[in-house]
MIKOLLO-166838 format. One line per 8 residues: for each residue x, y, z of C-alpha. Coordinates in pm, whole numbers, plus 50000, padded with zeros to 5 digits. Layout:
X,Y,Z; ...
//
This chain:
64857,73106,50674; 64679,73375,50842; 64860,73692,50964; 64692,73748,51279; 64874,74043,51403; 64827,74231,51072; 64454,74109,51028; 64361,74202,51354
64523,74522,51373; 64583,74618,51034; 64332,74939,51045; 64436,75077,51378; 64735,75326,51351; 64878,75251,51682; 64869,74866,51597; 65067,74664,51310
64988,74832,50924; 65222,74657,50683; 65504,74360,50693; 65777,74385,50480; 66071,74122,50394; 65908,73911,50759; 65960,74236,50960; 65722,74421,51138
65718,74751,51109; 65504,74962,51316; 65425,75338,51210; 65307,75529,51526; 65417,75837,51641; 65492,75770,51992; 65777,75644,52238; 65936,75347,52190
65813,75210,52513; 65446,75238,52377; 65562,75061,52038; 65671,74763,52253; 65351,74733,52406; 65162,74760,52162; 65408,74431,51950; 65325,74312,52322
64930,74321,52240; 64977,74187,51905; 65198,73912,52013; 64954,73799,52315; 64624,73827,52051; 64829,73547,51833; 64896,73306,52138; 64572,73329,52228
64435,73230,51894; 64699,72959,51830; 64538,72812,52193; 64163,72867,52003; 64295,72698,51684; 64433,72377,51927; 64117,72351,52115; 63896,72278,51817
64228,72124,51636; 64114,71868,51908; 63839,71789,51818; 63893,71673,51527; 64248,71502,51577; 64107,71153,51576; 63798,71174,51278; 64044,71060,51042
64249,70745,51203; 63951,70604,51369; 63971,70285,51211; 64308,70246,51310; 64192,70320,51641; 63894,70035,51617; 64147,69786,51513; 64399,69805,51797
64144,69817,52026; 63919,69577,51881; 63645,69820,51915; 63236,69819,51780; 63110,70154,51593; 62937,70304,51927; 63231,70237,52130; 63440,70401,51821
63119,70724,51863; 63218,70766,52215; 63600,70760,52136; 63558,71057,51879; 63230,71245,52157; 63392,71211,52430; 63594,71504,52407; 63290,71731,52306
63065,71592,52556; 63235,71773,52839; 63361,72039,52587; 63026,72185,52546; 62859,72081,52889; 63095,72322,53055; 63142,72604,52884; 62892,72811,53022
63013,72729,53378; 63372,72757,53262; 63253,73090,53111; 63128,73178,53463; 63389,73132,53670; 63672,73336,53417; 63429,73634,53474; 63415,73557,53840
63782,73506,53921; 63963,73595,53626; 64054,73512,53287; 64431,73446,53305; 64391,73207,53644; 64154,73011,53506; 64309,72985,53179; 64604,72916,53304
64397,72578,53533; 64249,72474,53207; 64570,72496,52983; 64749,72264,53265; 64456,72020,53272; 64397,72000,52877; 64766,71981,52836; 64805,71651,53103
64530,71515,52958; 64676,71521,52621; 64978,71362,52751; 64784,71083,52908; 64567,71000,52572; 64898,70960,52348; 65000,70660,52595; 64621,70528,52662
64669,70115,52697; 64310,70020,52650; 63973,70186,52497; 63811,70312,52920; 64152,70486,52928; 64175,70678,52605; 63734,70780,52666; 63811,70933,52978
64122,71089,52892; 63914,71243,52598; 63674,71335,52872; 63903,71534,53067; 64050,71679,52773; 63739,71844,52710; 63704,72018,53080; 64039,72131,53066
63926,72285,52708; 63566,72381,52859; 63771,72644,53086; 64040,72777,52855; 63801,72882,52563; 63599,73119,52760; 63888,73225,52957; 64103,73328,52626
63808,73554,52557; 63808,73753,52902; 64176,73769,52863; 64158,73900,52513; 63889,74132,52607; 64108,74260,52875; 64436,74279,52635; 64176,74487,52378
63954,74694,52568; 63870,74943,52311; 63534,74790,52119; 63650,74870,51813; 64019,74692,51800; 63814,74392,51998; 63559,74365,51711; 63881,74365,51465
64050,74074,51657; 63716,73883,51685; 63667,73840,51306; 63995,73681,51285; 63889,73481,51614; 63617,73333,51432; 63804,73212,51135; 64076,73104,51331
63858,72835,51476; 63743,72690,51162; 64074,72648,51069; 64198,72435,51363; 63911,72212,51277; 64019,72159,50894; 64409,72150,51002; 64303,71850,51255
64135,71678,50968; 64405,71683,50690; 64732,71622,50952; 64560,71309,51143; 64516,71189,50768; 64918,71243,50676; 65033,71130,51053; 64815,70812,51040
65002,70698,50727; 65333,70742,50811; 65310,70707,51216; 65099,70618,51482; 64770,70813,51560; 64919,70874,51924; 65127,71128,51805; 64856,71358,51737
64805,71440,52080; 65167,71549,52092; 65056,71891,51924; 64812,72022,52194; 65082,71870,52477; 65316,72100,52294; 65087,72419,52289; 64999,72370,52667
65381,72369,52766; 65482,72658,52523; 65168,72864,52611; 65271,72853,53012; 65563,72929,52939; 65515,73257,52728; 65204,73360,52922; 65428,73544,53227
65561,73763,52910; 65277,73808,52668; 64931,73803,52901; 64799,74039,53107; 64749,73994,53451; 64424,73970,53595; 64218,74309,53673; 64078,74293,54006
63718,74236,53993; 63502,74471,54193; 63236,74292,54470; 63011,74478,54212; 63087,74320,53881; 63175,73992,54027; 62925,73742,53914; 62762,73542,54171
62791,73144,54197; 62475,72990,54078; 62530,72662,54205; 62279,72444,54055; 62266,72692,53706; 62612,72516,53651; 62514,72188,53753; 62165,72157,53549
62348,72340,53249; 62653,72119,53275; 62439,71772,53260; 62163,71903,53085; 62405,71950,52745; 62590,71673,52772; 62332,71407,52854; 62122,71585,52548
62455,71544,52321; 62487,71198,52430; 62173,71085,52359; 62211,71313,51990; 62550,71127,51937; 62391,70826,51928; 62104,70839,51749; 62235,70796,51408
62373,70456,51545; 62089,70303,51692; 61770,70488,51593; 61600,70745,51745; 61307,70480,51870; 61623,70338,52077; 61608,70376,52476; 62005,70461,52459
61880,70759,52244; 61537,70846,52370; 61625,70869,52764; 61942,71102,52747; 61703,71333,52528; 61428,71327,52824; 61641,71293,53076; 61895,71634,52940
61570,71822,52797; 61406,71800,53086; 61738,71972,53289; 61764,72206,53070; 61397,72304,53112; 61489,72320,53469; 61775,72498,53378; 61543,72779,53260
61361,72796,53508; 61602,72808,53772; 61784,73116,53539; 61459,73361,53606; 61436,73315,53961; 61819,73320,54097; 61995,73689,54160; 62288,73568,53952
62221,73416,53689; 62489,73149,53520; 62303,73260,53168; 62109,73554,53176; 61792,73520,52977; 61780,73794,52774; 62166,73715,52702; 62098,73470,52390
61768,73663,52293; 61896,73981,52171; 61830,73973,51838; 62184,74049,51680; 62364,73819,51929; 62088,73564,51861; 62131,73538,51458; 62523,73512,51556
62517,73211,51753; 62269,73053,51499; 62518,73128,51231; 62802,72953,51437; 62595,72648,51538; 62520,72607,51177; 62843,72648,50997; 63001,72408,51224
62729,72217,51179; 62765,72207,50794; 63181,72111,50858; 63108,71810,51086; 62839,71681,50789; 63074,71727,50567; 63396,71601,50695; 63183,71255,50828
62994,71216,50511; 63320,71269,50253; 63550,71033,50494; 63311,70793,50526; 63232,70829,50095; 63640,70844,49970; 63742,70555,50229; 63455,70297,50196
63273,70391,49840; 63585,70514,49627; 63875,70325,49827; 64101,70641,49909; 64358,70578,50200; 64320,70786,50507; 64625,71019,50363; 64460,71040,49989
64103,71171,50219; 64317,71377,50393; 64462,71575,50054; 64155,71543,49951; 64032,71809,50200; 64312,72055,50094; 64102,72273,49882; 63885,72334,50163
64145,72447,50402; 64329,72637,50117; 64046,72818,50013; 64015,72864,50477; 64368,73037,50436; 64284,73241,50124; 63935,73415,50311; 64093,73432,50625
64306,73697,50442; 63997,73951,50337; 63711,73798,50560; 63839,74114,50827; 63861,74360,50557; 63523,74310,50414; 63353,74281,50731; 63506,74598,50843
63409,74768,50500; 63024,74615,50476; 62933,74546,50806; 62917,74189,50989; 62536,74142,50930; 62603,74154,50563; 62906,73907,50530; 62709,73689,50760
62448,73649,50515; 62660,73651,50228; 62867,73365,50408; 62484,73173,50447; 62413,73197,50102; 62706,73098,49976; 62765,72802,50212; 62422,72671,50083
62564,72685,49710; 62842,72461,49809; 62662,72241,49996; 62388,72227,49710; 62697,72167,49481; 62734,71884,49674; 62429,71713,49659; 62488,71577,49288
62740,71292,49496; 62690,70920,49351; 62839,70676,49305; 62997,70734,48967; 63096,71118,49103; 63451,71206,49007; 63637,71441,49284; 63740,71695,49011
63386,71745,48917; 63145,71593,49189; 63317,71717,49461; 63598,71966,49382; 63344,72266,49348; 63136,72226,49692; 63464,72213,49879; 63570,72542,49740
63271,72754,49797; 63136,72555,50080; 63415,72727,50316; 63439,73061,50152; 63079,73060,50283; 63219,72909,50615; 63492,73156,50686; 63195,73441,50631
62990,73327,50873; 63251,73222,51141; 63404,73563,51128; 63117,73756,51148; 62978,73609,51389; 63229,73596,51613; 63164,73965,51599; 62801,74011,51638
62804,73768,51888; 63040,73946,52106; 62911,74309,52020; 62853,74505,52342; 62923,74247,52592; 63079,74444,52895; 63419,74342,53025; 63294,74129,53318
63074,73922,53082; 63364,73879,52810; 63367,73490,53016; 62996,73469,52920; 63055,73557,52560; 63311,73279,52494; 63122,73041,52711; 62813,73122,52483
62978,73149,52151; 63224,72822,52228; 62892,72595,52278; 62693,72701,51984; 63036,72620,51772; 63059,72255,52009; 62681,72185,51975; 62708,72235,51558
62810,71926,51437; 62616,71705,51744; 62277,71874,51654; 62353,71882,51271; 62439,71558,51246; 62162,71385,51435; 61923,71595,51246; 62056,71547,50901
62196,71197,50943; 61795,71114,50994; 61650,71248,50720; 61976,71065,50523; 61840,70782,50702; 61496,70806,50506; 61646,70712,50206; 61746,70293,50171
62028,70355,49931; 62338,70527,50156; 62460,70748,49914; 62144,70872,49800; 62085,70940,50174; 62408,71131,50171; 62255,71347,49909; 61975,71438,50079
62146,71513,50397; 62339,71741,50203; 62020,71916,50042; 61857,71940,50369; 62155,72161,50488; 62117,72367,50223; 61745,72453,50258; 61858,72545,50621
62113,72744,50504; 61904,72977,50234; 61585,72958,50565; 61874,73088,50843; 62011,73368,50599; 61639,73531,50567; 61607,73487,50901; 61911,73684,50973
61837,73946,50758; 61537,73987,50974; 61739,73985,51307; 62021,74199,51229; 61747,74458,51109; 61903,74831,51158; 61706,74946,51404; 61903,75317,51500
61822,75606,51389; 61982,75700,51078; 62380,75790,51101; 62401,75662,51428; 62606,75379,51509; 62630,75106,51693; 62927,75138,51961; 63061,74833,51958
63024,74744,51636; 63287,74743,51343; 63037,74794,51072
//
């Protein structure tokens, strides 16, 4: 698994530089009492990412034992859409307010709200008696989740506040994410065949309770946040943001169900478009904005995000279209999918291990593109499925190099998208950076489940779903390159940066 303490701190001499026989060993030459805060900082960097890792482990908890799910319940495929969105839909609709209100009243108390929310939500879903129950359970899972992600970022901004150590942590921050989602794939696989799907929900119950717990110990208390740095409230920002995403998502969720000429698909993409053109608007006129508009539009920060949306994107393809092609076209059982997505988090582990080394040594703009390209050349790999495909050959190969490409671009990312944000914006950042990574695999699944949809023969379809994703791949990396242009003089650099 990943060493977080010694990835994120393994170039700093005041932080962690080497293990040895499972203990740390610090080499700094100061008092003991500043060797125990600094195990203190490493210690509070890995709780906060476990946290991370559960709230997209969550997501995913469910992809695999949803026909388990459909059975007991007696549910149709959209209700069985709205089981596995429901989560998301709030997820990503309030991010940037959660975002907002960690920068306005501080990361640890509303982390600590959200983390007692998610974590009774949790609870609720494992003993849901009916399908309503176990949707809005999901629901409420994802506002408890909407205000600990950004939240985890303002307090890990305040536990690192020198740019470069930050930039460090965030490249493992970044994989760390992408690994939560593969973990939730492969163990709802294994836990469906031997026990009930309920059970899942025990793991973030248990990472709520032992995160409260440890969080008196390990996190920082809140600075006090000056009149002047204080954000204001933006009222209706939060309320048009809030509705305008998830309305959008809803209506993106279901379009690869019934059509995109549907009314169930057509009005939730007026309706959300048209409050998040409000939105907008509403942005360049108010004193405080909820999003700043130049926030996203910086061109570094920009070519982040649109590497995040697009690598999750490119997991949620490929974890629906492979379930979906091992259970009904080759006949695996849920646990057989769910070792058959080993590789992919193995080869998750196994990057996780350099990705902060190299991006350290070559600069996050250049691993991002490398991680673009090389996630296209899995995903091309890919496109050869059929019918008659055999795992070792058909499919083996694309789920190797598909998330070496992955853990690139996370990683990096994570770090250009978070370069230069001041302290009482870190809330912002996550907020910003939490729903590109929830919006991924909505948008890039409506969008590529349609063009699959223009072929008649399903598999075929799946082919060109998964060629279409490359092409956007190869496009985003050139456009990157363009984005994350150098622009400083030569010699100078960036101060945030860890290139």
């Amino acid at each position: 698994m990943f060493d977080l303490r010694a990835l994120a701190f393994h170039n700093d001499p005041t932080y962690l530089s080497t293990l040895h026989t499972g203990i740390l060993i610090v080499h700094t030459p100061q008092h003991k009492q500043s060797t125990g805060r600094e195990l203190s900082t490493q210690w509070a960097f890995v709780l906060l990412a476990v946290v991370q890792a559960t709230l997209i482990f969550t997501i995913t908890l469910i992809a695999v034992p949803l026909p388990d799910i459909g059975r007991e319940f007696g549910l149709d495929t959209a209700s069985l859409i709205l089981v596995n969105a429901a989560y998301g839909l709030s997820f990503s609709g309030l991010l940037l307010l959660g975002g907002r209100l960690a920068d306005r009243y501080g990361g640890r108390r509303i982390f600590t709200a959200g983390l007692l929310f998610f974590g009774l939500a949790s609870a609720a879903a494992a003993f849901s008696p009916h399908f309503m129950m176990l949707v809005t359970v999901r629901f409420m899972q994802g506002i408890g989740a909407a205000l600990v992600a950004p939240a985890a970022l303002a307090i890990l901004r305040n536990v690192l506040p020198d740019p470069a150590a930050f930039g460090r942590a965030m490249a493992v921050w970044g994989g760390v994410s992408v690994l939560g989602a593969t973990i939730g794939t492969v163990i709802s696989g294994a836990m469906t065949t031997w026990i009930s799907w309920r059970w899942m929900f025990l793991v973030p119950v248990l990472v709520s309770c032992i995160t409260l717990l440890l969080m008196s110990r390990l996190l920082p208390k809140d600075h006090d946040i000056s009149l002047t740095n204080r954000p204001g409230q933006d009222v209706w920002g939060g309320i048009l943001a809030t509705l305008g995403i998830s309305i959008a998502s809803y209506g993106l969720i279901f379009s690869s169900s019934y059509g995109w000429s549907s009314p169930a698909v057509q009005l939730p993409l007026l309706l959300g478009s048209a409050l998040l053109v409000a939105f907008s608007l509403v942005e360049r006129r108010v004193k405080a904005p909820l999003l700043p508009p130049g926030f996203i539009l910086e061109s570094r920060r920009l070519a982040g995000l649109i590497g995040i949306l697009l690598a999750a994107a490119s997991m949620g393809l490929v974890t629906f279209l492979l379930s979906l092609y091992l259970q009904q076209e080759k006949g695996w059982s849920p646990l057989e999918t769910a070792v058959g997505f080993l590789p992919y988090m193995t080869t998750l582990i196994a990057t996780g291990r350099i990705t902060a080394a190299l991006i350290e040594r070559f600069g996050a703009d250049r691993v991002m593109v490398s991680g673009l390209l090389l996630g296209a050349a899995g995903l091309a790999l890919l496109t050869g499925i059929s019918r008659e495909s055999s795992y070792m050959l058909g499919l083996l190969p694309g789920l190797v190099i598909l998330p070496l490409g992955t853990s690139f671009i996370f990683a990096s990312s994570a770090v250009i998208t978070t370069i230069n944000v001041p302290p009482y914006q870190a809330g912002l950042a996550g907020g910003v950076m939490n729903t590109a990574m929830e919006l991924g695999p909505t948008v890039g699944l409506a969008f590529f489940m349609s063009i699959a949809a223009l072929q008649s023969d399903v598999i075929r379809g799946y082919a060109w779903a998964l060629g279409a994703a490359s092409a956007v791949f190869v496009a985003a990396a050139l456009l990157s390159m363009v984005l994350t242009k150098r622009t400083e003089p030569e010699g100078e650099a960036l101060p945030a940066d860890i290139s």
